[in-house]
C-alpha positions in Angstrom: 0.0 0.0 0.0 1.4 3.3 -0.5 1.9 6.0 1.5 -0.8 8.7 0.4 -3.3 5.5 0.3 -2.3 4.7 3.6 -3.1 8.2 4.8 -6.0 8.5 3.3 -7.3 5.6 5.4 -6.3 6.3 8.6 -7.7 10.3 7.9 -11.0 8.4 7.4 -10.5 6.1 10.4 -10.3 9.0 12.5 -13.4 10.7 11.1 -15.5 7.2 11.2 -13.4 4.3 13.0 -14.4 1.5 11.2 -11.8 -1.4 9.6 -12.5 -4.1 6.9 -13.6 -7.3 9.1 -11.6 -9.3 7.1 -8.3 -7.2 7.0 -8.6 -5.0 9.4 -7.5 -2.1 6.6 -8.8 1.3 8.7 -11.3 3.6 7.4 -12.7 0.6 4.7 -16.3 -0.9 5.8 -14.8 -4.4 3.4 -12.1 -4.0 0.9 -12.9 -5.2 -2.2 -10.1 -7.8 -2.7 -11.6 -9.4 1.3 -14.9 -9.7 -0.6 -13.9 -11.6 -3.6 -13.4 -14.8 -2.4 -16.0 -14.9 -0.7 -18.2 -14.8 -4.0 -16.5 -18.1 -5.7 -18.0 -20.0 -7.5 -20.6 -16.8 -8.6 -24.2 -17.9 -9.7 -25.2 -17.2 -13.5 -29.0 -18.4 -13.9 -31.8 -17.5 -15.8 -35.3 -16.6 -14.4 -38.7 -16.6 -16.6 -38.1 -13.4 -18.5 -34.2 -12.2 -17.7 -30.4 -14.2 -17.2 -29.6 -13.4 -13.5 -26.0 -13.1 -12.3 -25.8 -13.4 -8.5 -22.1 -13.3 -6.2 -23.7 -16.5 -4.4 -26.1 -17.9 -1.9 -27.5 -16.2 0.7 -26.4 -17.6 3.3 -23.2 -17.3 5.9 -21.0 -14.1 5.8 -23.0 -13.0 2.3 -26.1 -12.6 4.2 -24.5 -10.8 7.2 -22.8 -8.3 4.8 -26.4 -7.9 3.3 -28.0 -7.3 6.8 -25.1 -4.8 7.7 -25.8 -2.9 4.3 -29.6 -2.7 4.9 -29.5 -1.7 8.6 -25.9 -0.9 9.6 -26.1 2.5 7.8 -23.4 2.9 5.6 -24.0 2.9 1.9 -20.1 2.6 1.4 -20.3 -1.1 2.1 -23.0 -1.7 -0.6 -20.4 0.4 -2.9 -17.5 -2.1 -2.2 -19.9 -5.1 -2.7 -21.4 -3.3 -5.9 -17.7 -3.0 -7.2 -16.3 -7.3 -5.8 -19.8 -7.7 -8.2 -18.6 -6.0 -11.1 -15.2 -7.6 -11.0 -16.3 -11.3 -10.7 -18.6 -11.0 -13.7 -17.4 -9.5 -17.4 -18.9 -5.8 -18.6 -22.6 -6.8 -19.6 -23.5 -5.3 -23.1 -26.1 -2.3 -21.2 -26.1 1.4 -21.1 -27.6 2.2 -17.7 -28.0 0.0 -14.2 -31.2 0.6 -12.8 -31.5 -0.6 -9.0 -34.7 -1.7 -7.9 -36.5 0.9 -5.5 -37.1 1.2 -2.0 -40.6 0.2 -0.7 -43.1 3.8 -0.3 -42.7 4.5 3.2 -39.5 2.5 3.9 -37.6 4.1 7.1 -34.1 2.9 5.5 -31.8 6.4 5.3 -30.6 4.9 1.3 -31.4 2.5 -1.0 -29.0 -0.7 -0.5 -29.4 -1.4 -4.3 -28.3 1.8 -5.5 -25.5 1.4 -3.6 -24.7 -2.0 -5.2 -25.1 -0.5 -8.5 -22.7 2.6 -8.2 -20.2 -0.1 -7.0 -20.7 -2.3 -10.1 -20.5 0.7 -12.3 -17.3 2.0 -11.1 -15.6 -1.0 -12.4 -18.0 -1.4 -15.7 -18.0 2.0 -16.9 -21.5 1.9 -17.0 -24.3 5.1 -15.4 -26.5 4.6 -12.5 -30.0 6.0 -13.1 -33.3 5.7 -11.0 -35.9 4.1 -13.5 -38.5 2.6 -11.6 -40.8 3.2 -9.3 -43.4 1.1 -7.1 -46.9 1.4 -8.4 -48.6 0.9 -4.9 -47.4 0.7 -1.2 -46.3 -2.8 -0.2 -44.7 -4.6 2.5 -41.3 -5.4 2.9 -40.0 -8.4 1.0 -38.4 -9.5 4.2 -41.9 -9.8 5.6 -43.4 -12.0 3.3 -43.7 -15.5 2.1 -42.6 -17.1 -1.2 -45.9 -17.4 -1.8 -46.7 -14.1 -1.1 -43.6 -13.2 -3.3 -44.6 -14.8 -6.4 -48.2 -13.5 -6.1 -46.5 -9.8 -7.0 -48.7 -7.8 -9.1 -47.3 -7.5 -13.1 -47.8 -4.0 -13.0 -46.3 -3.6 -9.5 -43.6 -1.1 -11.1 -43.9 1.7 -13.3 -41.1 3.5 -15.4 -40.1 6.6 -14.6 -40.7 9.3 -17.8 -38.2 8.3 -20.5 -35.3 7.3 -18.6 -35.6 3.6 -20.3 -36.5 4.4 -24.0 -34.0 2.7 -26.2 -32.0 1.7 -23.3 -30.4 -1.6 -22.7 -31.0 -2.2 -18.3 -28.9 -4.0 -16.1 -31.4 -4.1 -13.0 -29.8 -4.5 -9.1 -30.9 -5.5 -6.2 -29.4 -6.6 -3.0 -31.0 -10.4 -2.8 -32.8 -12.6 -5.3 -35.1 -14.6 -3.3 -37.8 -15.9 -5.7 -36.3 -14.1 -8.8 -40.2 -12.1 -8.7 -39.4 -8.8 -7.6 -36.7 -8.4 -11.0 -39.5 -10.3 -13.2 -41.6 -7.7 -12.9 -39.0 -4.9 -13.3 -38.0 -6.2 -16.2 -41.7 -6.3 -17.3 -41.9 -2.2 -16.3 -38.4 -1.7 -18.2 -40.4 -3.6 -21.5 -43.5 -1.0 -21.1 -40.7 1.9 -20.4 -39.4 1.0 -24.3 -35.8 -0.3 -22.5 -34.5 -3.8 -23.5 -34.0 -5.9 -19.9 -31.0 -7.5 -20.5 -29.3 -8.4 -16.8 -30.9 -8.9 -13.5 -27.7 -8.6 -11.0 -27.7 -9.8 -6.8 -25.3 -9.6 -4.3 -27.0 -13.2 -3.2 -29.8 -15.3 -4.0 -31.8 -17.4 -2.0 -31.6 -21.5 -2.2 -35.2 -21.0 -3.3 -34.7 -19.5 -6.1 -32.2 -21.8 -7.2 -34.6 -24.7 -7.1 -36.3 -22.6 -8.9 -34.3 -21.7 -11.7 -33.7 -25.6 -12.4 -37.4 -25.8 -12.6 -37.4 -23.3 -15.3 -34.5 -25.0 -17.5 
């Protein structure tokens, strides 16, 4: 490490002491080079309507780092995982990553999928943009069944103005748990005149891997 890098972490540290868990690096929430190896073998499926690419099941230290994105406060984490993401898979062929949005009325401070997606797009090279938006209020995913899941209206998005026209949309979110929730944002991204053509997870659920052999 060099010496202005090393400074620059310890100024941080002493602004916010935090470390990387896995190095102990100061003033990193996880460097990225901790987090790839934990993401090995990733998981390239497909769901009904879009491929999925996902860093691996959630499960173990995956789904801590998930539940210390969502609740710990600190969106920097969901940039370090956004950018171990974008370095375990090659540059999709896209021109704007779309992260799915946060419930109406959620009480999280930032959306955890945005963060993912300006990770993944400083190593792609590819924009952020907010394109979606939920259509009506609904519970968190957390709190429902798979049942429940699946049952997600079609039109349970809408696209925001013309953000999507002509646009081919990487789409992130945090978790795939039945592979729903990006089914139907890549159904808005179709009525937005966008081309869907990558769903990408930090995780995904053992469920929806059952799932995706069903499919094949």
């Amino acid at each position: 490490m060099s010496i202005p890098e090393a400074l620059r972490r310890f100024a941080l540290h002493l602004i916010w002491p935090r470390a990387c868990p896995f190095c102990g690096a100061l003033g990193e929430p996880a460097c990225v080079l901790c987090l790839l190896p934990l993401l090995e073998p990733p998981l390239p499926m497909e769901l009904e309507n879009i491929a999925l690419w996902s860093g691996g099941e959630h499960d173990g230290v995956l789904r801590e780092l998930v539940l210390a994105l969502k609740y710990g406060g600190d969106r920097s984490l969901g940039v370090a995982m956004g950018r171990a993401l974008g370095r375990i898979f090659p540059r999709p062929d896209a021109d704007l990553l779309v992260p799915v949005p946060l419930h109406e009325g959620s009480e999280r401070a930032y959306n955890q999928s945005f963060a993912l997606a300006k990770g993944a797009a400083r190593e792609w090279g590819i924009p952020v943009r907010e394109g979606l938006a939920w259509n009506t209020q609904r519970r968190a995913q957390t709190s429902l069944g798979s049942d429940e899941r699946r049952a997600m209206s079609a039109d349970a998005f809408s696209p925001l103005s013309k953000i999507l026209f002509g646009k081919r949309i990487v789409l992130v979110d945090d978790v795939a748990t039945t592979g729903t929730t990006f089914e139907r944002a890549a159904e808005s991204v179709r009525r937005g005149g966008g081309v869907p053509v990558l769903a990408l997870s930090w995780s995904c659920a053992p469920r929806t891997k059952e799932r995706m052999r069903a499919v094949r």
